[in-house]
C-alpha positions as CSV (number, residue, x, y, z in Angstrom):
1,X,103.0,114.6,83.4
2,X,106.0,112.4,84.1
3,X,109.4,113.6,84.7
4,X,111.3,114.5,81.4
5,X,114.1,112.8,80.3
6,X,117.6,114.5,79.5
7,X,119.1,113.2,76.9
8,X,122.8,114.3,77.4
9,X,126.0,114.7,75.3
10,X,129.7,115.0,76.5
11,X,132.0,116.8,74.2
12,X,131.2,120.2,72.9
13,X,128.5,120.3,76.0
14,X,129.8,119.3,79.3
15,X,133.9,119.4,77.6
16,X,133.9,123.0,75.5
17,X,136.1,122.2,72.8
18,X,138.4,124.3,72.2
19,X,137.2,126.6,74.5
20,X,137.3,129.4,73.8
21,X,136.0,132.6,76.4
22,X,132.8,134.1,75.5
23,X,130.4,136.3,76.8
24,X,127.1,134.0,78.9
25,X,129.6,131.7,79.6
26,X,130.2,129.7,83.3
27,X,133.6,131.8,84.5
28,X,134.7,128.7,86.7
29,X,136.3,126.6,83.6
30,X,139.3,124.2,84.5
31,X,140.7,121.9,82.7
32,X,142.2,118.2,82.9
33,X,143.3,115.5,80.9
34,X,141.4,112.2,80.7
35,X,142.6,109.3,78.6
36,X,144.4,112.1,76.2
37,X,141.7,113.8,75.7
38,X,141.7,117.6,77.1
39,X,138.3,118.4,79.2
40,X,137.6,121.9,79.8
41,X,134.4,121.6,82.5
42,X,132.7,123.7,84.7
43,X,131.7,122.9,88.2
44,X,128.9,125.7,88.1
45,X,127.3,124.0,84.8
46,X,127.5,120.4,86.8
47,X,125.6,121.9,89.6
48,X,122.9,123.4,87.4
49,X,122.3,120.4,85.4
50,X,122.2,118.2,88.5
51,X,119.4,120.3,89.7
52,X,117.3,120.3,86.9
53,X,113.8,118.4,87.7
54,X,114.8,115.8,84.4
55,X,116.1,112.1,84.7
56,X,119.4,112.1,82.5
57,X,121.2,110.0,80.8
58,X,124.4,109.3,78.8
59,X,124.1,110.0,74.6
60,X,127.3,110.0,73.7
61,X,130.3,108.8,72.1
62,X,131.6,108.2,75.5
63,X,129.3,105.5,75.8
64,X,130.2,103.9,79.3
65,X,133.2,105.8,79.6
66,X,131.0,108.7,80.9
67,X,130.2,107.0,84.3
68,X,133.9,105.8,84.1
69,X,135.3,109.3,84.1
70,X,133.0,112.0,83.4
71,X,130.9,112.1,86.1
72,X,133.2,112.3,89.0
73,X,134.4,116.0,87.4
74,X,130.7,116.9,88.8
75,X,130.5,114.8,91.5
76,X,127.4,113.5,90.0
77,X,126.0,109.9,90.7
78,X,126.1,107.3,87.5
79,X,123.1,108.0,84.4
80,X,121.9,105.3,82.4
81,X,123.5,105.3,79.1
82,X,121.6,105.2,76.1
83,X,123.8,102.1,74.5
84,X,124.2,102.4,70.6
85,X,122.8,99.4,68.4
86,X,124.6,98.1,66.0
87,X,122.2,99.3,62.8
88,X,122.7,102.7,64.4
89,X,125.6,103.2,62.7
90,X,124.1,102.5,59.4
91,X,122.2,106.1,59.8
92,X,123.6,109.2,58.5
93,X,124.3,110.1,62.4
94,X,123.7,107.0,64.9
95,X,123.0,109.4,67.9
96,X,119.3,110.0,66.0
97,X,118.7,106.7,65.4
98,X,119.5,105.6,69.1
99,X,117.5,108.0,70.4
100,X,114.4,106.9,67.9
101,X,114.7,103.4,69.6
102,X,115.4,104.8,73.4
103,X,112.2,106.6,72.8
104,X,109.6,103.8,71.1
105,X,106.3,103.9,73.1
106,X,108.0,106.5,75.7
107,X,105.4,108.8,77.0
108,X,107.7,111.4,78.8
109,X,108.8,114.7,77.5
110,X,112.1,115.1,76.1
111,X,115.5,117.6,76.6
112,X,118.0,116.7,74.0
113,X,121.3,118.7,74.8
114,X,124.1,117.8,71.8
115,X,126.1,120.4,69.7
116,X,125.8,117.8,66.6
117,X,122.1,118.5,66.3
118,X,122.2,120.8,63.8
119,X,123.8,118.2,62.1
120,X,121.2,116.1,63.0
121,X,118.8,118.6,61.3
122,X,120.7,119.6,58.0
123,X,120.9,115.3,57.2
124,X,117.2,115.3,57.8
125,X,117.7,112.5,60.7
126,X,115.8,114.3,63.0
127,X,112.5,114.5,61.1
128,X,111.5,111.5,63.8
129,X,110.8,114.0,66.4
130,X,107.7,115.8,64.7
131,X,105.6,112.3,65.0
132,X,107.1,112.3,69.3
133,X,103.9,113.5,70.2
134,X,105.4,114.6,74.1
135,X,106.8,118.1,74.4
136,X,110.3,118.3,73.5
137,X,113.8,120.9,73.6
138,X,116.7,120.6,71.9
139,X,119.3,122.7,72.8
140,X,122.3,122.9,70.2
141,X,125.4,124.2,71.8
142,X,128.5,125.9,70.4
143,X,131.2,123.5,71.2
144,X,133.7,125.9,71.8
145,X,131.4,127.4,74.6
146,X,129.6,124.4,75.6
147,X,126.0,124.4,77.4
148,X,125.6,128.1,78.5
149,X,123.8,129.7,82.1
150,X,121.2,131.1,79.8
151,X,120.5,127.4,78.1
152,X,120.0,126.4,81.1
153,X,117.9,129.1,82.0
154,X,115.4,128.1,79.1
155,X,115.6,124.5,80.6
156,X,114.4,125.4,83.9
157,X,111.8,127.6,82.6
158,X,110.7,124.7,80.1
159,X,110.4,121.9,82.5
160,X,108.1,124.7,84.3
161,X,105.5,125.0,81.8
162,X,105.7,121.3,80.1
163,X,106.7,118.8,82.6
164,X,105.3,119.8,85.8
């Protein structure tokens, strides 16, 4: 089976906003400033996801901006970004819709990391992903937490038994 792809958000997954301290939480948070907006990271969660077995790229409102600035937080190279189209925006929530067309004859299975996808799931534009007949995880983060060691855990352990 071919590799999967990561699908992967910025704010409220890689930036926990506003973080707030939890329990299964990376302990090595900093923070910085990038074009106003405050980014709370961790280097530990960069390290995992860059690990991960998965292709990544960018779904995000960041667009572009995510090579331009995200990235270098995590010292990871640049992902493909998953470039909104213009009908997109006519969906209740254009990230769905993007995704619909990123996917169109793809044959690989799928790790979708956003905190809006239970958005996604409550405006019913999500109901897409039944007919994606490849095996598929979506992880829904608290934003104030961001992607946790355990998520990742159940990454790992999914690309394990579905993509390999």
């Amino acid at each position: 089976m071919p590799r999967p792809l990561l699908f992967l958000d910025v704010d409220g997954v890689l930036n926990a906003i506003p973080y707030q301290r939890g329990p299964d939480q990376f302990d090595d948070f900093q923070q910085t400033r990038i074009m106003g907006v405050l980014i709370t990271y961790s280097k530990k969660m960069g390290e995992r996801i860059k690990a991960l077995d998965a292709d990544v790229v960018w779904l995000t409102t960041w667009q572009h901006k995510a090579n331009e600035h995200i990235r270098h937080l995590y010292g990871w190279e640049e992902f493909p970004v998953v470039q909104a189209h213009p009908e997109s925006y006519d969906s209740p929530w254009w990230k769905s819709k993007t995704a619909q067309r990123h996917l169109e004859g793809s044959e690989r299975p799928l790790i979708w990391i956003d905190d809006d996808l239970s958005y996604g799931e409550r405006s019913g534009t999500l109901e897409w992903l039944r007919e994606y007949s490849q095996p598929k995880l979506l992880i829904c983060p608290q934003p104030t937490a961001g992607i946790r060691p355990s998520h990742l855990d159940m990454i790992e352990e999914w690309i394990k038994e579905h993509a390999n």
